[in-house]
C-alpha positions as CSV (number, residue, x, y, z in Angstrom):
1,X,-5.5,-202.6,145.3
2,X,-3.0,-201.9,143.0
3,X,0.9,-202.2,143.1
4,X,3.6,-201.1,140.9
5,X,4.3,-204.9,139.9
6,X,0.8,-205.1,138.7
7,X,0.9,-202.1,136.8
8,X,4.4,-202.5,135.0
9,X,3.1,-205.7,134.0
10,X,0.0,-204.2,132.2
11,X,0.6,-204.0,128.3
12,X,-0.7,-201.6,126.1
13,X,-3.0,-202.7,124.0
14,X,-5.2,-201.2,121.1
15,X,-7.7,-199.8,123.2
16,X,-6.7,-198.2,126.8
17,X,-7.2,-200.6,129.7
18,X,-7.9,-199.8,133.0
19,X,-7.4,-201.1,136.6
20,X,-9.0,-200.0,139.6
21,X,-7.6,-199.1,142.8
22,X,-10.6,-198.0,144.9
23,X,-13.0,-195.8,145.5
24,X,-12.9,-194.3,142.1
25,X,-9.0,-194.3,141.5
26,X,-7.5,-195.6,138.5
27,X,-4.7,-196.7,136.3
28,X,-5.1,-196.1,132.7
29,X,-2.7,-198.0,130.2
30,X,-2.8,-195.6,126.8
31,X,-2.0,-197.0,123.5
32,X,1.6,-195.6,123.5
33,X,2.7,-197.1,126.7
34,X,1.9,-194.3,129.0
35,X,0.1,-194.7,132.2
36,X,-1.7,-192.1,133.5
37,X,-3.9,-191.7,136.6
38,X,-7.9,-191.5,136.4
39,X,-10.4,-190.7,139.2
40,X,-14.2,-191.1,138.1
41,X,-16.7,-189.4,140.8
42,X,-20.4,-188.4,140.2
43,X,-20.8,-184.5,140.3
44,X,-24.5,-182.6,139.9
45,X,-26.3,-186.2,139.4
46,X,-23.6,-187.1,136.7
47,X,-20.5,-189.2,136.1
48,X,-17.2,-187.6,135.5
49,X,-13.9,-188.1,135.4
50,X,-10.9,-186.4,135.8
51,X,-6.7,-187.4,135.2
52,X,-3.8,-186.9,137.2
53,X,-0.6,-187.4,136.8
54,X,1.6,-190.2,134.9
55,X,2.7,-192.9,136.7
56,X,5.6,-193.6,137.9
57,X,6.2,-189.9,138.4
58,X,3.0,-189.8,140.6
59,X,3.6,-192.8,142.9
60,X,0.5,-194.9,144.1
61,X,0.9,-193.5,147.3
62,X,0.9,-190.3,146.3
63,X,-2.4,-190.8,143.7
64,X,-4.1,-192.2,146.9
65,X,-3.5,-189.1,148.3
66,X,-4.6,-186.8,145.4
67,X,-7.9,-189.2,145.3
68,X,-8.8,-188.5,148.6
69,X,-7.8,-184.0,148.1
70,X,-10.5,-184.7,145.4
71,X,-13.0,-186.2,148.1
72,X,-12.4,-183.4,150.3
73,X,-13.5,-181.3,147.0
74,X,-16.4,-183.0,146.4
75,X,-17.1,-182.6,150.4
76,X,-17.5,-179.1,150.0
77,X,-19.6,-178.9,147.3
78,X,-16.8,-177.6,144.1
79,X,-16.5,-180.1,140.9
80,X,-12.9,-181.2,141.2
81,X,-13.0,-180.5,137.1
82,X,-13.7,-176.9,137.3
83,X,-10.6,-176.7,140.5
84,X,-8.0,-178.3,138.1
85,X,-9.1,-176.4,135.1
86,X,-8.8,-173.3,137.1
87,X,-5.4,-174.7,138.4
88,X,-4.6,-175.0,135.2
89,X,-5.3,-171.5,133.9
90,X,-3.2,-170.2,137.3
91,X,-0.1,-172.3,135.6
92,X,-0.8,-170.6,132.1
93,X,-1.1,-166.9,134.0
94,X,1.9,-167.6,136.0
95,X,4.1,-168.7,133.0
96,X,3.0,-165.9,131.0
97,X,6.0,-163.2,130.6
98,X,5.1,-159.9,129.7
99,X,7.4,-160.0,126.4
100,X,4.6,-163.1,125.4
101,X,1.5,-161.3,126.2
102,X,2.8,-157.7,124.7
103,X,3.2,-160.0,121.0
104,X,-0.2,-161.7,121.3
105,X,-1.7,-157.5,121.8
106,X,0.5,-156.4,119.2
107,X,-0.5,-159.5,116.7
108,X,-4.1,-159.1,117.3
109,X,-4.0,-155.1,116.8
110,X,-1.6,-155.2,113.4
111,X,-4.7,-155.5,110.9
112,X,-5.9,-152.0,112.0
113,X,-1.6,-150.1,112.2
114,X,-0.3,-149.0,109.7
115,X,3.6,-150.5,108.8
116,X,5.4,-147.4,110.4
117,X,3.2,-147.5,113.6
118,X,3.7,-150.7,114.5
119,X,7.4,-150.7,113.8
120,X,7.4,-147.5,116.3
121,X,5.7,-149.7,119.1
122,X,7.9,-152.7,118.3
123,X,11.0,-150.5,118.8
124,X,9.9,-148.5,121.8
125,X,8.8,-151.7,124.2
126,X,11.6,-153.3,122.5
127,X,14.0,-150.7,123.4
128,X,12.6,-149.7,126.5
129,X,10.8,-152.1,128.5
130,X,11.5,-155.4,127.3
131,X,14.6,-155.6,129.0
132,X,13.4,-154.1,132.3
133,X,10.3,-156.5,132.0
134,X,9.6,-158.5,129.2
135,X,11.1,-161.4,130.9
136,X,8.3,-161.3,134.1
137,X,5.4,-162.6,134.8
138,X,2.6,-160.6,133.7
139,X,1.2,-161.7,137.2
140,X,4.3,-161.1,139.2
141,X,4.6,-157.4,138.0
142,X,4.1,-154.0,140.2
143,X,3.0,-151.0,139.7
144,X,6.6,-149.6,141.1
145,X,8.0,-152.0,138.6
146,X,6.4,-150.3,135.9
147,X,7.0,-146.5,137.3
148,X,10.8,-147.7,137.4
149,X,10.9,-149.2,133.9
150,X,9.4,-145.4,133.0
151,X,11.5,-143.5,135.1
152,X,14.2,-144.5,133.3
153,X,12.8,-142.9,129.7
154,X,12.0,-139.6,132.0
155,X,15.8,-139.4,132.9
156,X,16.7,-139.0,129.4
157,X,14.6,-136.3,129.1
158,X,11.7,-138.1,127.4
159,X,8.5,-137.1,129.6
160,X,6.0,-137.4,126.5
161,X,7.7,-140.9,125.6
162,X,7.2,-142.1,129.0
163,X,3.4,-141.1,129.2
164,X,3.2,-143.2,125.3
165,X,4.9,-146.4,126.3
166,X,2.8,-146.3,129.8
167,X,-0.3,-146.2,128.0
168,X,0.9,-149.1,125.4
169,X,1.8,-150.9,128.4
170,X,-1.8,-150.3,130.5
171,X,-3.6,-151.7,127.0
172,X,-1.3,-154.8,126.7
173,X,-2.1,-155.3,130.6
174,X,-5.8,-154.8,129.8
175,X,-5.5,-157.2,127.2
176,X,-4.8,-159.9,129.5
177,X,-7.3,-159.3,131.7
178,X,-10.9,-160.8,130.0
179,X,-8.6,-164.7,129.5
180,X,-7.7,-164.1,133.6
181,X,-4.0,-163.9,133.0
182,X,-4.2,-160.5,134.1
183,X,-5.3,-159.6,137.7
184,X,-5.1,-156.0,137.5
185,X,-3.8,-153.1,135.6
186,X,-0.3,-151.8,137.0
187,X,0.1,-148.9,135.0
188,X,-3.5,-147.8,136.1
189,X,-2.3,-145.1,138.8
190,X,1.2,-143.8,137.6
191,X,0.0,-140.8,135.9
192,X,-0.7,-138.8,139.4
193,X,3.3,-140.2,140.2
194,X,4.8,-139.3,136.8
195,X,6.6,-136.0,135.8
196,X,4.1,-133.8,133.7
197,X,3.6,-133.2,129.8
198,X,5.2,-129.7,128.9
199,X,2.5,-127.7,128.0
200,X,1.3,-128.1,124.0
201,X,1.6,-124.5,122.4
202,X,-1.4,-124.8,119.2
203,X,-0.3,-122.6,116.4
204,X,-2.8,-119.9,116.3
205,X,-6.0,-120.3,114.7
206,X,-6.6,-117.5,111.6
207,X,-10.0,-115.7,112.1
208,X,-12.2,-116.1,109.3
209,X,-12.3,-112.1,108.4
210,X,-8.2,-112.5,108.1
211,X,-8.2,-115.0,105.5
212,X,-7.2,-112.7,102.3
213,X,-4.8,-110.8,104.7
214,X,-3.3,-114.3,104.8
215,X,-3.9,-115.3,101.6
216,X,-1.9,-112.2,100.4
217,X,1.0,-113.0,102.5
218,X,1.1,-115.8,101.3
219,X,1.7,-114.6,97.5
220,X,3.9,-112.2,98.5
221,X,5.7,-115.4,100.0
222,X,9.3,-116.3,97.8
223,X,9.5,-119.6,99.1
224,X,8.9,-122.6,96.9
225,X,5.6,-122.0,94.9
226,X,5.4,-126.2,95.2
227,X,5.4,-125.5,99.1
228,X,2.3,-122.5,98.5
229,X,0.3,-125.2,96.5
230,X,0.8,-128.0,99.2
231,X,-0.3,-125.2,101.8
232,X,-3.3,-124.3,99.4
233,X,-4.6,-127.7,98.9
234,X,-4.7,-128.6,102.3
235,X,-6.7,-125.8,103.3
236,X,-9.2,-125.8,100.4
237,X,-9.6,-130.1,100.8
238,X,-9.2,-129.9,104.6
239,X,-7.3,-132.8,104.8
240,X,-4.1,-133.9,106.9
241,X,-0.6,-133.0,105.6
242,X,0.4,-136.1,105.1
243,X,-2.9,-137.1,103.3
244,X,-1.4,-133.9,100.9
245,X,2.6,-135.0,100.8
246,X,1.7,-138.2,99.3
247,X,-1.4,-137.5,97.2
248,X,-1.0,-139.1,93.9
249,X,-2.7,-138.5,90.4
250,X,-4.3,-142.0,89.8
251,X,-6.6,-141.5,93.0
252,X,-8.6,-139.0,91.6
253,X,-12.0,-139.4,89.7
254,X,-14.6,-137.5,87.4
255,X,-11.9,-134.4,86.9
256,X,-13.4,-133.2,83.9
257,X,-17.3,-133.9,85.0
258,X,-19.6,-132.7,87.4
259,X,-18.7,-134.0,90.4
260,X,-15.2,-134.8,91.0
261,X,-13.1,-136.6,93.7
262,X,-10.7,-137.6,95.7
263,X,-10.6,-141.0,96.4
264,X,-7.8,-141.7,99.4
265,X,-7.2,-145.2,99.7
266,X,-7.2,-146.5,103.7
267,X,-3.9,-147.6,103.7
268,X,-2.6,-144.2,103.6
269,X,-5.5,-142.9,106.2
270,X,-4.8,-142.8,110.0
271,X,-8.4,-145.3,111.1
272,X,-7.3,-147.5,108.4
273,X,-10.9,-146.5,106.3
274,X,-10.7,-145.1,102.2
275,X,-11.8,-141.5,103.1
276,X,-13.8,-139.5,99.7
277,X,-13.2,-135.6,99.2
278,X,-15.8,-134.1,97.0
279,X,-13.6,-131.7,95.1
280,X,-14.8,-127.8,94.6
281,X,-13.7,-125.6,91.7
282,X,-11.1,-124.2,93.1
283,X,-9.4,-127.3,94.1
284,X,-9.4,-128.3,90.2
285,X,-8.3,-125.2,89.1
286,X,-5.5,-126.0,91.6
287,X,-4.7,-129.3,90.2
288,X,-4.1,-128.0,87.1
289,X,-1.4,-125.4,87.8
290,X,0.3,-128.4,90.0
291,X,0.1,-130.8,87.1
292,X,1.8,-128.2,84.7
293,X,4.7,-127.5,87.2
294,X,5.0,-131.5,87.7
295,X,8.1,-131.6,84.7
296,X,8.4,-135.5,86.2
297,X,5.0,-136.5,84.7
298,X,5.2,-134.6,81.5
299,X,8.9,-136.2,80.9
300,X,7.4,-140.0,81.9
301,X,9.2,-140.0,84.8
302,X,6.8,-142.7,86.5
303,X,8.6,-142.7,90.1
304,X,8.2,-139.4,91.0
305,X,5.4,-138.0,88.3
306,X,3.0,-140.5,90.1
307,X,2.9,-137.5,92.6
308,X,1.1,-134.3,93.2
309,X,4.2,-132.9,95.1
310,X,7.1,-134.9,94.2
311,X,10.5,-134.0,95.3
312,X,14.0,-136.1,94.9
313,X,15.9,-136.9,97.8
314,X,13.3,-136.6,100.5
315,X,12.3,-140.0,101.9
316,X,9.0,-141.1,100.2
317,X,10.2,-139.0,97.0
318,X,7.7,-136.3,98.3
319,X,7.3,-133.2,100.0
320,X,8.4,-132.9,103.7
321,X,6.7,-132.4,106.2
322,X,8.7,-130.0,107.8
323,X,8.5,-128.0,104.8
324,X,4.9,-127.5,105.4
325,X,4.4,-126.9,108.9
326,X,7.3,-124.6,109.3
């Protein structure tokens, strides 16, 4: 049997040496000096092995003792292998703060957000529920812990807001959940417990037979003609407004052939993917009345005459949105 003065006085040596205690216990010497604990048991017709702790920190006394928990594993049929690994993964889980596993979500979704979008979803956990419960155990936490965390965006008035971060906060909990480190979704049932969305008012939808009614209110308009050309373009390429505000000149093919298009690159589409608009007549004919009124292009004014709809001072040196929906 082993003592401490026989394993103090065991040096390291090239190779790890090893001293038995009894019935499958161990000291290992490591090249570096440490000593750690071994037990070797036959599991399923075949020898294993498992560690412990380090000497001195575990005593002998107290490795005797973890040898024979190990027996009483064995006993009942489990590999003590697959209990400490699982052991191990309960350490991980419970060490695990939400503030850690809402990164590792937020790094493995980047490649497919755009720059703004992820700064949005940065700034709203950042700002409102990292400091409520970005410091907790992704275990530890409760679904009243959650509905408190998004009571407190409600009482400022921001009932959509809430509903947003909740569901950022049920995907970065379902995240977890395939590795183990997550039990259960928290946020799962707060929607029955949460105050209500107002009600979304759609602008009206123009009937088809009301389209030159429409059409000649439109002319009639004395807005901004740059703001009638946006409108028109939209409707006649059926794209979003912001696929429109920043449309620029070098992403358009075959103008002057049979088939042109519009080639929208993906980092300026909302799935990420380059998206094509075959181009009718109409919309060329419309291109070239907004290329005559763009004076930036024709005066070599690359910043802005890189544009459809340029306009200075607005942020992106473009067309609001505002000005468009309004």
């Amino acid at each position: 049997m082993l003592t401490d003065s026989l394993i103090q006085s065991i040096l390291p040596a090239t190779r790890p040496i090893k001293k038995a205690d009894g019935g499958g216990l161990n000291i290992c010497v490591l090249p570096n000096g440490r000593r750690e604990w071994r037990l070797s048991y036959r599991f399923a017709h075949k020898q294993k092995s498992i560690t412990g702790g380090d000497y001195p920190v575990m005593s002998i006394d107290r490795a005797r003792v973890w040898r024979e928990e190990m027996k009483a594993v064995l006993a009942a049929g489990n590999d003590p292998a697959d209990i400490k690994r699982q052991q191990r993964h309960e350490d991980q889980a419970a060490r695990t703060t939400f503030r850690q596993l809402a990164q590792e979500w937020m790094l493995a979704k980047r490649p497919g957000w755009s720059d703004r979008y992820a700064g949005v979803i940065e700034r709203r956990l950042e700002a409102d529920i990292f400091p409520t419960i970005g410091k907790l155990s992704v275990r530890s936490i409760l679904p009243r812990d959650m509905l408190n965390a998004l009571k407190c965006i409600e009482d400022r008035g921001a009932t959509e807001m809430a509903h947003r971060v909740r569901a950022y906060c049920s995907e970065i909990f379902r995240f977890g959940i395939p590795d183990g480190r997550v039990l259960s979704d928290p946020c799962r049932d707060l929607g029955t417990v949460m105050r209500k969305r107002a009600a979304v008012n759609h602008r009206a939808k123009i009937p088809i037979k009301e389209l030159p009614r429409f059409y000649a209110a439109l002319n009639a308009d004395t807005g901004s003609r740059l703001s009638h050309l946006a409108l028109r373009w939209t409707i006649l390429t059926m794209v979003r407004t912001t696929e429109t505000r920043h449309a620029q000149w070098s992403e358009f093919e075959g103008l002057g052939g049979a088939e042109p298009l519009w080639r929208i690159p993906a980092e300026r589409m909302k799935m990420r993917v380059e998206h094509l608009v075959p181009l009718p007549p109409q919309a060329v004919a419309l291109l070239r009345e907004i290329k005559d009124l763009n004076l930036y292009g024709k005066y070599g004014n690359e910043r802005f005459g890189q544009y459809l709809f340029p306009v200075i001072g607005n942020q992106g040196d473009t067309i609001s949105s505002n000005r468009m929906l309004v």
